[in-house]
C-alpha positions in Angstrom: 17.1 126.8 -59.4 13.8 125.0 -60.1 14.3 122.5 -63.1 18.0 123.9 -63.7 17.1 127.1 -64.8 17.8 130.4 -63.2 15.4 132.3 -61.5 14.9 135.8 -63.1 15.7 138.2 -60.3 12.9 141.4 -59.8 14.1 144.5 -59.3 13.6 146.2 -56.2 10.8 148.9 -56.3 11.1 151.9 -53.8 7.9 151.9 -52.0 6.9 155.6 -54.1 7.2 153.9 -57.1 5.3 151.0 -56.6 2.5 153.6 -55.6 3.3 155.5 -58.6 2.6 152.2 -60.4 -0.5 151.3 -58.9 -2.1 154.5 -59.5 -0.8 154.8 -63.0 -2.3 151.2 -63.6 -5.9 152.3 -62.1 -5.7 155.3 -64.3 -5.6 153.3 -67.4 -8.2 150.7 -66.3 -10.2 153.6 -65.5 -9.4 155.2 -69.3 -9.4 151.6 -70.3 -13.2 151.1 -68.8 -14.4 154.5 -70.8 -13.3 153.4 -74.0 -11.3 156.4 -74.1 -7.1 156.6 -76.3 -4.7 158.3 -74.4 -5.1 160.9 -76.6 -8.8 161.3 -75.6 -8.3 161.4 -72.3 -5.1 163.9 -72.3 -6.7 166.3 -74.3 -10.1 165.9 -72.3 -8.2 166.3 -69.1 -5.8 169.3 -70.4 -2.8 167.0 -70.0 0.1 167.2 -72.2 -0.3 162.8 -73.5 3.4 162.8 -72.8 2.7 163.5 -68.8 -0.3 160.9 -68.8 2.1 158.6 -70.7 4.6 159.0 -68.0 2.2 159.0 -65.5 0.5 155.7 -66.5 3.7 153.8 -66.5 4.4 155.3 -62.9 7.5 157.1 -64.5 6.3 160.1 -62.7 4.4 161.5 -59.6 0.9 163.0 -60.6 0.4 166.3 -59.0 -2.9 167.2 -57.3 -4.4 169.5 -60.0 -3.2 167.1 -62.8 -5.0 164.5 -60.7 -8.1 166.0 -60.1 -8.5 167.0 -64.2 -7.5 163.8 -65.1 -10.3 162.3 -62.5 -12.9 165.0 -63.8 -12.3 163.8 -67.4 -13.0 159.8 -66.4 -15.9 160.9 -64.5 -14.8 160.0 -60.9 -13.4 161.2 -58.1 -10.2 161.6 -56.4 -11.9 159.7 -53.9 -12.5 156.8 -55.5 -9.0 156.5 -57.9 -7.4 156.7 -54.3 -9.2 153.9 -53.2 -8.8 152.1 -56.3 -5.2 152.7 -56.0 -4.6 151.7 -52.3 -6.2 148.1 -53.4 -4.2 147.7 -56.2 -1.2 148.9 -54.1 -2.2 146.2 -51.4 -2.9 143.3 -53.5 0.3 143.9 -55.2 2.5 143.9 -51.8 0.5 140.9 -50.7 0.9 139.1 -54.0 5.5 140.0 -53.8 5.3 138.4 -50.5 4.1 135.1 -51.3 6.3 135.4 -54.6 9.2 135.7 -51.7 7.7 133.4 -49.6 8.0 130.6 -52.8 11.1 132.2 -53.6 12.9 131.4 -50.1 
């Protein structure tokens, strides 16, 4: 307990998940980075804004075709929101295992 106060614990996230999150967090950068709402980009992409919602807080896995609209509509490709997302992915892990590292 640094300074007498309990750490906070952080939940474990399933490996999925935490891909789910990453690639939800690229895909709002990338909506982010085109000035488009939500809105904009679902109804641009043909996605109900609930699923894109859901999908940019990792709630839910993208399927391929959603995917591939969704890429269309930033003007990208699946090839390059993968490789976003396997960064973001990677920094993450390497960022929780010095937080455990500190931690132990």
């Amino acid at each position: 307990m640094p300074g007498g106060r309990p750490v906070p614990s952080v939940p474990k996230v399933e490996p999925r998940q935490a891909e789910n999150v990453a690639l939800g967090r690229v895909l709002r950068q990338l909506r982010k980075d085109a000035r488009l709402t939500q809105d904009a980009l679902a109804e641009r992409a043909e996605v109900p804004i609930t699923k894109l919602q859901r999908i940019e807080t990792g709630d839910i896995d993208a399927d391929w075709g959603t995917l591939r609209r969704l890429a269309y509509a930033l003007e990208t490709s699946l090839t390059e929101v993968f490789r976003l997302t396997e960064f973001d992915h990677a920094e993450e892990q390497q960022q929780d295992q010095g937080h455990h590292r500190r931690d132990q």
